[in-house]
C-alpha positions as a LaTeX table, in Angstrom:
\begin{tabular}{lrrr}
\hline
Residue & $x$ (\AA) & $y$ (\AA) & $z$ (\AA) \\
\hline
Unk1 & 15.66 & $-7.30$ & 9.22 \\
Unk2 & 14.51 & $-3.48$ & 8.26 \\
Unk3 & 16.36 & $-4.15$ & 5.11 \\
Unk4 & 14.37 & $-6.98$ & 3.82 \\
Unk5 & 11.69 & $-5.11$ & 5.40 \\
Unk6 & 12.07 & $-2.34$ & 2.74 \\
Unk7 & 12.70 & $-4.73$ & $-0.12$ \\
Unk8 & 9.51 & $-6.65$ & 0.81 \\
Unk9 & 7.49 & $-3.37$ & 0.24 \\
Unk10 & 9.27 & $-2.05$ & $-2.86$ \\
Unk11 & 8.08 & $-5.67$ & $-4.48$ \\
Unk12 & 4.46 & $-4.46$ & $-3.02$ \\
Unk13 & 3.98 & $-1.48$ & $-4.94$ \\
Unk14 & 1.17 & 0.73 & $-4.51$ \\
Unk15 & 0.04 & $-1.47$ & $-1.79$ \\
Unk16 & 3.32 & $-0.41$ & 0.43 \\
Unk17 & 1.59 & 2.67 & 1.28 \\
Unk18 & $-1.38$ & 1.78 & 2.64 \\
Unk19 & 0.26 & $-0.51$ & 4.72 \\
Unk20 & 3.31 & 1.45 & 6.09 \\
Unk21 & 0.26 & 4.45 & 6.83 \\
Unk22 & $-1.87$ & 1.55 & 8.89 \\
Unk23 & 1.51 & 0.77 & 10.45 \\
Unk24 & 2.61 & 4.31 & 11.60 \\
Unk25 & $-1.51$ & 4.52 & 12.82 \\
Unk26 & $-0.98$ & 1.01 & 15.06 \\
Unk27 & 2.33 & 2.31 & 16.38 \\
Unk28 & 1.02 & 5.64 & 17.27 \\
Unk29 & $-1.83$ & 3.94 & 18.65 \\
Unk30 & $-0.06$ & 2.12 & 21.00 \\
Unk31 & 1.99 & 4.78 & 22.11 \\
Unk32 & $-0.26$ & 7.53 & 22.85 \\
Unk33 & $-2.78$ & 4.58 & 24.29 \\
Unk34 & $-6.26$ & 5.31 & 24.78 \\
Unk35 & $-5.89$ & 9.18 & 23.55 \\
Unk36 & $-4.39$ & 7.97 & 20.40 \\
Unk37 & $-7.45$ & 5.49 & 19.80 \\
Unk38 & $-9.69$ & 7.96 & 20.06 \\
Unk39 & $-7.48$ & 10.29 & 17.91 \\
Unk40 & $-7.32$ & 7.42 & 15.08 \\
Unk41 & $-11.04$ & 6.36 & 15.72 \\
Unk42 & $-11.85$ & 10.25 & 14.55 \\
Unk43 & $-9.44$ & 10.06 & 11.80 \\
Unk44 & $-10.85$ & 7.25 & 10.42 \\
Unk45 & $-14.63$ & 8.32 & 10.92 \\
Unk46 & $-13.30$ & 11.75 & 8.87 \\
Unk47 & $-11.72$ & 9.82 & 6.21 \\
Unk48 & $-14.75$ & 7.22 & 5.72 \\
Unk49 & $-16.86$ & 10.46 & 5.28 \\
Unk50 & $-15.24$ & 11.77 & 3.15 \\
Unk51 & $-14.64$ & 9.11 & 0.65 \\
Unk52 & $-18.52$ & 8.55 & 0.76 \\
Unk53 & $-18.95$ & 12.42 & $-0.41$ \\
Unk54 & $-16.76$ & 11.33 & $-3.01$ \\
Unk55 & $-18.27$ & 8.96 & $-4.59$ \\
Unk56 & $-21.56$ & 10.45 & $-4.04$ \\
Unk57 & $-20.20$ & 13.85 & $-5.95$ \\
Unk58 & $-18.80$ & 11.62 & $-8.65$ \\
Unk59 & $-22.08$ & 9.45 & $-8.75$ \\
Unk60 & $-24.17$ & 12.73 & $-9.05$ \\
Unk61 & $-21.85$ & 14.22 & $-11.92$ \\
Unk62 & $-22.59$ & 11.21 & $-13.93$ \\
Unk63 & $-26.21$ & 11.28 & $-13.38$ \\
Unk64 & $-26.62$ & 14.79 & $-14.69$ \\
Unk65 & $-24.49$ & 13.37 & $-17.93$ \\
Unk66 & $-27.60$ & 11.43 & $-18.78$ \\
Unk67 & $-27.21$ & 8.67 & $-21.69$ \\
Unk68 & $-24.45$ & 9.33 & $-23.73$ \\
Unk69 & $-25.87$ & 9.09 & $-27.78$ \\
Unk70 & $-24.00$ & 6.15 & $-29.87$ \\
Unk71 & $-20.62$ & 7.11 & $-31.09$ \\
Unk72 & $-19.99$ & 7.74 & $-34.86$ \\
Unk73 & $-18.40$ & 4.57 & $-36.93$ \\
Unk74 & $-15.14$ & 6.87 & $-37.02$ \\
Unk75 & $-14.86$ & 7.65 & $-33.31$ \\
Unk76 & $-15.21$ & 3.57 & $-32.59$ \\
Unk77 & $-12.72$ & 3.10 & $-35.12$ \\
Unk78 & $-10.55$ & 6.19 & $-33.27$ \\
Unk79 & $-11.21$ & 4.45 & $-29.84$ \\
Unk80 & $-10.07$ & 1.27 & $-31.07$ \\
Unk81 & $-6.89$ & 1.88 & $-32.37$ \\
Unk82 & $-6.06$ & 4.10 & $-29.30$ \\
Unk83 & $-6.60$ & 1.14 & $-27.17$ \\
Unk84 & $-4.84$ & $-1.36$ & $-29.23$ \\
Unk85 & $-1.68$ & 0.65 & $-29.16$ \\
Unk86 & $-1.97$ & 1.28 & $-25.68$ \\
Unk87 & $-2.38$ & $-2.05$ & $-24.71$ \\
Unk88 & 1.05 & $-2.77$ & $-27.01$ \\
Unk89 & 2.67 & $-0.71$ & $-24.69$ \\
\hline
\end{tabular}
């Protein structure tokens, strides 16, 4: 069972981790009981925080970029061919 457990979430990616985090939370959870709730309740109040700073900071940095001026016929071109031969790849 654990086996095809583990295969399951090597298929899944980047998503595995999220889920085998939310997993170890539940289980801890459970076994720590209504300490543990309160301990993940915190947790996840601290993390929500923190990703809205986050994108606040990031939201602020680009604000104080202002509009960016057009690019140059030879930096489209540039940009172009960089993505074209990333997307080959």
């Amino acid at each position: 069972m654990w086996h095809g457990f583990c295969e399951h979430l090597k298929e899944c990616g980047r998503n595995g981790g999220p889920f085998c985090f939310a997993l170890v939370a539940v289980l801890g959870m459970g076994a720590l009981g209504a300490w543990g709730m309160a301990v993940f309740a915190a947790v996840l109040v601290l993390g929500i925080i923190w990703v809205w700073m986050a994108v606040a900071e990031q939201r602020q940095k680009f604000e104080k970029l202002g509009k960016m001026p057009p690019l140059s016929e030879n930096d489209l071109s540039r940009a172009r061919s960089k993505l074209v031969s990333r997307a080959k790849h």
